[in-house]
Every structure is written in C-alpha cells, then in structure tokens.
C-alpha positions in Angstrom: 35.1 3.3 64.4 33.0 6.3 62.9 32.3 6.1 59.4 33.9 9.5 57.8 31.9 11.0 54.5 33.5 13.7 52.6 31.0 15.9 50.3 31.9 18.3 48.1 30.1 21.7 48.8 27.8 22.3 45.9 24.5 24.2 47.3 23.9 27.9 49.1 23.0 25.0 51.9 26.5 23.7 51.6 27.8 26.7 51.9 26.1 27.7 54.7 27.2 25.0 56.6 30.8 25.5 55.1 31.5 29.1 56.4 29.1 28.5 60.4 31.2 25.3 61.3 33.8 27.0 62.6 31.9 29.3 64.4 29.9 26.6 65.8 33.3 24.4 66.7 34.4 27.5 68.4 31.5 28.8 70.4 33.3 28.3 73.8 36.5 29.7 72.5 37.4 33.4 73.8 40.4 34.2 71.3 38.6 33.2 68.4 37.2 36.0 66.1 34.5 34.7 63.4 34.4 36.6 60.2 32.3 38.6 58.6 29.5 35.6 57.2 28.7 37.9 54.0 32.3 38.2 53.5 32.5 34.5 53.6 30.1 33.9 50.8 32.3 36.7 48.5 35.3 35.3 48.6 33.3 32.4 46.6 31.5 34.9 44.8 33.4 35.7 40.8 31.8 39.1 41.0 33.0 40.0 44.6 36.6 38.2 44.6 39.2 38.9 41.4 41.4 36.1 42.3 38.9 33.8 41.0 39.8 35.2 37.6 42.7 33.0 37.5 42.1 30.4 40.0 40.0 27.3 40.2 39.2 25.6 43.8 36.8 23.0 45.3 35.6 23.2 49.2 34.6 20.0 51.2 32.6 19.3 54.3 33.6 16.0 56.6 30.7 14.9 58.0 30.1 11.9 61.0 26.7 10.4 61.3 25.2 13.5 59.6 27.1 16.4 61.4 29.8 18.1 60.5 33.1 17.5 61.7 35.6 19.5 58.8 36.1 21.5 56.4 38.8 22.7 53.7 39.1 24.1 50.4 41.6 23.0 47.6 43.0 25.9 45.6 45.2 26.5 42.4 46.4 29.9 41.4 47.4 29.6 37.8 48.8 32.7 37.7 51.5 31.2 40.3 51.8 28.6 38.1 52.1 29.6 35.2 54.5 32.8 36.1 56.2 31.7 38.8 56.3 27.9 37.7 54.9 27.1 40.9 53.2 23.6 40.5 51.2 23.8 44.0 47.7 23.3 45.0 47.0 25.6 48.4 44.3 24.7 51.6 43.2 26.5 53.6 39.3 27.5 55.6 40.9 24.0 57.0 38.7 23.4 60.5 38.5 20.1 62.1 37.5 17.8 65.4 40.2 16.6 67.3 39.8 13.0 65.6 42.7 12.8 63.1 40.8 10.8 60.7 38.8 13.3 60.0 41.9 15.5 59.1 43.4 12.7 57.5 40.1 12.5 55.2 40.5 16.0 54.5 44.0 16.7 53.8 43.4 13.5 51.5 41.3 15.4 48.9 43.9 17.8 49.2 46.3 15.5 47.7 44.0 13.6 45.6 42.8 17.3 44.1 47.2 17.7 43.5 47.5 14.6 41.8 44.4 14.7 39.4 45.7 18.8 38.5 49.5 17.3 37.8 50.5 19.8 40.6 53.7 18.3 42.7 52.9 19.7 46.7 50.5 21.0 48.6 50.7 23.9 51.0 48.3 25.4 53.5 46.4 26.7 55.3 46.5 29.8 53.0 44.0 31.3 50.9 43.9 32.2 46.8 46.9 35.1 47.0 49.9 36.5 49.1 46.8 39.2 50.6 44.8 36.5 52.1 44.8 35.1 55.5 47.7 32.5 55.9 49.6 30.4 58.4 48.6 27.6 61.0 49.0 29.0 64.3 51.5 27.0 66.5 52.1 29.7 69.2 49.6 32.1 71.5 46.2 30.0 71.2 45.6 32.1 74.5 45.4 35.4 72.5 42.8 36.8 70.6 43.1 36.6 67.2 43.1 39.9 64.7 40.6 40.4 62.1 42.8 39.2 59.1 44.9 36.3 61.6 43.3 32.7 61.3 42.8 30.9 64.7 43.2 27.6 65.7 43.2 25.3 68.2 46.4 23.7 69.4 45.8 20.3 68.0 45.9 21.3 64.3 49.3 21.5 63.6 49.8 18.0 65.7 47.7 16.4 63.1 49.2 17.8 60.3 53.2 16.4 61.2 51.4 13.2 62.4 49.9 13.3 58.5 53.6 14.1 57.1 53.4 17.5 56.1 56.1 19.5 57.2 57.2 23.5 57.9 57.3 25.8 54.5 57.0 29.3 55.6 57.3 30.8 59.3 55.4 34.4 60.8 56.0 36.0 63.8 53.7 38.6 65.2 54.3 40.9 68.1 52.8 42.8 70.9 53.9 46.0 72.2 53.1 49.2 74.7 53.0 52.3 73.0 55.7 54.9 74.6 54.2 57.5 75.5 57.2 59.9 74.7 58.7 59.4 71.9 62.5 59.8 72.2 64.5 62.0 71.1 66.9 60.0 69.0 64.1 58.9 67.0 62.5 62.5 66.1 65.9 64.0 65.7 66.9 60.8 63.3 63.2 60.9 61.2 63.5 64.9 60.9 67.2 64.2 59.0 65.3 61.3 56.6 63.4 63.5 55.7 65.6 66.8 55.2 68.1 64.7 53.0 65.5 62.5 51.0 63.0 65.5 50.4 60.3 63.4 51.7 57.3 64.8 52.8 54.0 63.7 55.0 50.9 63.8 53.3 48.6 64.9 56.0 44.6 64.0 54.7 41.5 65.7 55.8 39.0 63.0 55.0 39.4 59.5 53.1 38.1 61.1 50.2 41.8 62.3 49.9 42.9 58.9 49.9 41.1 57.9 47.1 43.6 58.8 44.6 46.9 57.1 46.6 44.9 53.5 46.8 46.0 51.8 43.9 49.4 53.8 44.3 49.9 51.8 47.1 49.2 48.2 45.8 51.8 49.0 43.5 54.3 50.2 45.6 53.5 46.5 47.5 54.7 44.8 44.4 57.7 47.1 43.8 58.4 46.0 48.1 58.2 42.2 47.6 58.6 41.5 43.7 62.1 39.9 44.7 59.9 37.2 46.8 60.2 33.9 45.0 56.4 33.2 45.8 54.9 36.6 45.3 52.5 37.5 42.1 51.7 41.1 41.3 48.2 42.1 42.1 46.0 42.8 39.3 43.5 46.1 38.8 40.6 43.9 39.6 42.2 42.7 43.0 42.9 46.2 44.0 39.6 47.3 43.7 38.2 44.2 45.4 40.5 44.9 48.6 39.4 49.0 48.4 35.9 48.3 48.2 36.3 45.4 50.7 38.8 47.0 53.4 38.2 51.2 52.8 35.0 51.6 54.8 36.9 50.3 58.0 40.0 53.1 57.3 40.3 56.0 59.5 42.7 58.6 57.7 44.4 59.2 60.6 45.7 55.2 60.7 47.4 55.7 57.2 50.9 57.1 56.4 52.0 58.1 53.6 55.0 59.4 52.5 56.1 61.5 49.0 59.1 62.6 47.5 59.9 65.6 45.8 58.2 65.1 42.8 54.9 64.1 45.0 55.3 60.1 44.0 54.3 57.9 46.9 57.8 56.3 48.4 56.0 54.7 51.2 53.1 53.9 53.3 51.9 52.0 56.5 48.2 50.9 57.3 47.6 50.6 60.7 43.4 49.7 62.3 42.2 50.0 65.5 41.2 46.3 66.7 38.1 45.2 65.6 38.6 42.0 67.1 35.9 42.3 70.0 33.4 44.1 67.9 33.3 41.0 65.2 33.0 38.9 68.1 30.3 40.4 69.4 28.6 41.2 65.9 29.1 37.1 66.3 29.2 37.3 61.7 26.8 39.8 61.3 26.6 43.6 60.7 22.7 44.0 61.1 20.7 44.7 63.4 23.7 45.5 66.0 26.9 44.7 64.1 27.6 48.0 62.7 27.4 49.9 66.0 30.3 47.8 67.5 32.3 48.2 64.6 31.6 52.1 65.3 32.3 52.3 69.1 35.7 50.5 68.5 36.6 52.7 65.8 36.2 55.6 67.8 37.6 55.0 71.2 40.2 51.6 71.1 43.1 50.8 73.3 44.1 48.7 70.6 45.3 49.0 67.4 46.9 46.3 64.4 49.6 46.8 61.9 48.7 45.7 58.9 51.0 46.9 56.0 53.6 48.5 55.0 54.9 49.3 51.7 58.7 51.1 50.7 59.8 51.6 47.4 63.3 49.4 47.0 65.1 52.7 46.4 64.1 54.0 50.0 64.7 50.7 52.1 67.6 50.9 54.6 68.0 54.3 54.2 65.8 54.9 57.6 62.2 55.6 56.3 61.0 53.4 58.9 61.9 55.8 61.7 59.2 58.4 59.4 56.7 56.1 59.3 57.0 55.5 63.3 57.3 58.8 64.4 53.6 59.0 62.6 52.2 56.3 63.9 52.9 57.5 67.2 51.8 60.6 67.0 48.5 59.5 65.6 48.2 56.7 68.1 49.0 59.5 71.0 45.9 61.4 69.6 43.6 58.3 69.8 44.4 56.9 72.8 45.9 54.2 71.5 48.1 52.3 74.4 48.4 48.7 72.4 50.0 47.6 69.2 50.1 44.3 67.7 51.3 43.4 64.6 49.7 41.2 62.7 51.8 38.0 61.0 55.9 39.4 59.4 57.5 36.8 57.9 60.1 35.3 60.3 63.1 36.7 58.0 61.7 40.0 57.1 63.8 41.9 59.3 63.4 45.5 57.4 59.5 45.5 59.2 60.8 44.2 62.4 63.7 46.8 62.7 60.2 49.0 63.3 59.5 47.9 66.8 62.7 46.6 68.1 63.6 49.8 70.8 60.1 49.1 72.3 60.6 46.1 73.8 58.6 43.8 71.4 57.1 40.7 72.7 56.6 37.8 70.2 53.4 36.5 71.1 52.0 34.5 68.1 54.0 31.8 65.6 52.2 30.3 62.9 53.3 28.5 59.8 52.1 27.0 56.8 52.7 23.1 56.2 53.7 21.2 53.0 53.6 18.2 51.5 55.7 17.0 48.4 53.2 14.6 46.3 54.1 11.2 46.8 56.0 10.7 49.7 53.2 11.1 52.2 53.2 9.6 55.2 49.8 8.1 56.2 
C-alpha cells in the first residue's frame, strides 16, 4: 500500500508545484483548459485578490514516494459567516489520481480544517466568492472546458459519494447554433420592451466608454441575486480586482447594456469570444507567444461564452431578456459568431434560461458542488 504524505504549501516552490499539477495530470487531456499560471499565483496574492480581506484559507499537496498526486485548498469566507450565518469551510483547486486514498487524504484536511475553525460542513469544489469558479463537473468530460468552467475527469465525483459527501447546488450549461435570422416575433416583442419601459441601448465606441458603467454593473449583480440565501454583496475592492483582472479581454461590442429614462443602468449581459484554445495553446503563459493567440481569437472566433447577466428586480419578467438577445445577435451576426455556450446557470434559475429556450438549447455540461455535514462522514 503507498504511503500518502499531506504537506501544507508553504514556499514560492510549493506553490509552483501547487498551481502545474493539474496541468501536468492533464497533459493528454483535449477538453481541459489550464489557466493563466500568473493568475494562479494572484488569487494567493492580498494585493491582487480582495477576497482575501475577509477570508483565511490553507492549500495542500498529496504527495506518493516524492511526487505529487493532489491537491486542494481549504477556505473560509467570514464575511459568509458572519452575515449570512453560514458556518462552512469551502474546497476547491481539488485535483487528484484516480487512487481514492489520496482523495480521501485530502478531503480529510478538509474536514479536520472544519472542525479545528468550529465550522459545521464543508462544500466544494468552489473558490473564496459566488464570482469564482465553482462546481464538480459530472456531465460532458468530452467537451472543452471555458475559461472560467473547472474540468475534471470523470472519476472525481465517484470518489467524492464513495467519501460521503453528497449534492448541494446543481448548474447546467448549454450549447447552441446562433440563427442566423432572427425572427420576427422576437424583434417585434424587444422593440415594444423597449417603447413601454423607455429603455434605451447604450451603443459604445471604445472600452474607454465602459469605464464609467463597471462598477454600475457589480451593483446591479447584487440588486439580481441579493434574495440568494448564499450570496454576499461584492465589495469596492473585489470590483476593481475583477475590472483590472477580466477588462483587457472585453470587446465593447460583447457587452450590453441597457438604461432607462433617467440613463441608470437596468441591465446588462457580458458575453466573450472563446478563449478556450488560445489558453491551451498559450499552455499558462502569455509570453513569448501567449498574447498573440489570445489576439487572433478575439478577432475572428466561431465561438463565443455567456458569461453574465445582470437585471434590476424591478425589470425581471417584464421581457428585457428579449432586449438583451436581440443585441447579442446582432453583434454576434457582425462577428461571425456561429456558437454560443453558456457557461454554468444554476439548475433553477429559469429567468436566464428563458434566454435560449426558442433555439433549441442543448444541455451539454452538469456539474455540482458536494457537501458534507461535520460529523457524519462516511469513511
């Protein structure tokens, strides 16, 4: 039996080996799309990640004989905690061999970490807020991932039930052909939205005119979910991590917004083109040739993601949506853009769905985050 050494990732060496093992456990694997490695190191980074303001967290490496086998981080967000009276610790950055002792070991420390905190369950994979990557995927390891959807290999969330944890939150994402004409019923319906609401388009000429709207729309996220029993509003510091982190991949003509009368944002939708091939073959690097693929796939893409969406409570069901469509499509006919794929909607979230549903929709991808109440594990 192989003796199984957990470490606790203390040194820029440590690290190193932290953020590559997943790269190197998936080397073979065409679907899988490795991160950014300097965006690794900042999420640990105080400076580059706000979240760390109110959070505390520990990452481990399993190791066999000397290599490494896993990975995971432990994390608390006190600001769950303490507002939402949420006594969890999350994992996530949870990578393993297809030995379930070695998952075993790690989802240990996860519970060990819960019990020495006085937190009552653990929940992951899932990262330090409701903005990070989330969800074990348990349906389309054939597909390639998106830039902000985790992959995994089908064997992870065996483990995990074998270990006891069990289903807490369910995503669904979907892949769709773009019509090429966009019907009638839809423009005629979007152009009355609009006439009775006084909503208007903002049409932008560079992203320099979308400065101003950024931290309009991270507010208008937390008016959208504040009725979530697990969401926390995003702080000032958070929003500028995610513009300075997320703006320089933006094309203004893959954001929507939408104003009322009295020019106050209602609504908006971020859509990207895919840069899922381009960060597999920048292979977690920007320089020397990173940058250029990241550039060619912004520029001409079959592909494109949905990423989010944001409606003011006093504007949902009253048929925004059909707004916000009508302007995707138009700026996806412009691009070229054949492909959409969402990325992960939370299975009940119907009001984003209702988005695709007269274009044939094909849910491709399931994942799900896993829980465990302390103290009635099964191992």
């Amino acid at each position: 039996m192989n003796v199984i050494t957990i470490l606790e990732v203390k040194t820029d060496a440590d690290l190193k080996n932290f953020i590559k093992f997943p790269m190197e456990l998936y080397k073979s694997n065409e679907n899988y799309v490795p991160p950014l490695i300097n965006d690794e190191k900042n999420i640990w980074n105080p400076r580059e990640n706000a979240a760390l303001d109110y959070s505390e967290f520990k990452k481990y490496l399993a190791y066999i004989d000397g290599k490494v086998v896993g990975r995971i981080a432990v994390m608390i967000n006190h600001k769950e905690v303490n507002e939402l009276k949420i006594k969890k610790v999350r994992f996530g950055w949870l990578d393993f061999i297809d030995d379930i002792e070695v998952s075993k070991a790690l989802i240990s420390k996860a519970t060990d970490y819960a019990r020495e905190k006085g937190m009552s369950k653990i929940e992951g994979p899932m990262g330090f807020t409701n903005l990070d990557k989330a969800g074990m995927l348990t349906m389309g390891f054939d597909k390639t991932a998106t830039m902000i959807g985790l992959y995994n290999f089908d064997y992870y969330p065996q483990h995990l039930e074998k270990l006891g944890l069990v289903k807490e939150k369910e995503w669904v994402e979907f892949e769709l052909d773009f019509p090429e004409v966009l019907s009638e019923k839809v423009q005629k319906f979007s152009n009355l939205i609009a006439e009775k609401y006084k909503l208007r388009v903002l049409q932008f000429k560079n992203k320099k005119e979308i400065l101003p709207y950024v931290e309009p729309m991270f507010r208008l996220l937390d008016e959208t979910y504040k009725t979530l029993s697990t969401y926390t509003p995003i702080t000032d510091e958070q929003i500028k991590t995610y513009r300075e982190k997320y703006f320089g991949f933006i094309d203004k003509d893959y954001i929507v917004c939408i104003v009322d009368e009295h020019n106050e944002l209602i609504s908006f939708a971020i859509t990207m083109p895919s840069y899922s091939k381009a960060l597999q073959k920048a292979n977690g690097k920007l320089f020397p040739l990173g940058w250029y693929h990241f550039l060619q796939a912004g520029k001409k893409n079959l592909r494109a993601n949905f990423y989010l969406i944001g409606i003011h409570p006093d504007y949902q069901r009253r048929g925004v949506t059909s707004i916000i469509f009508k302007e995707i499509w138009r700026n996806f006919s412009k691009k070229g853009v054949k492909i959409l794929e969402t990325n992960p909607e939370l299975e009940e979230n119907k009001s984003v769905q209702v988005l695709w549903q007269d274009y044939n929709p094909v849910n491709h991808k399931r994942r799900r985050t896993y829980a465990m109440e302390i103290g009635n594990e099964k191992q």
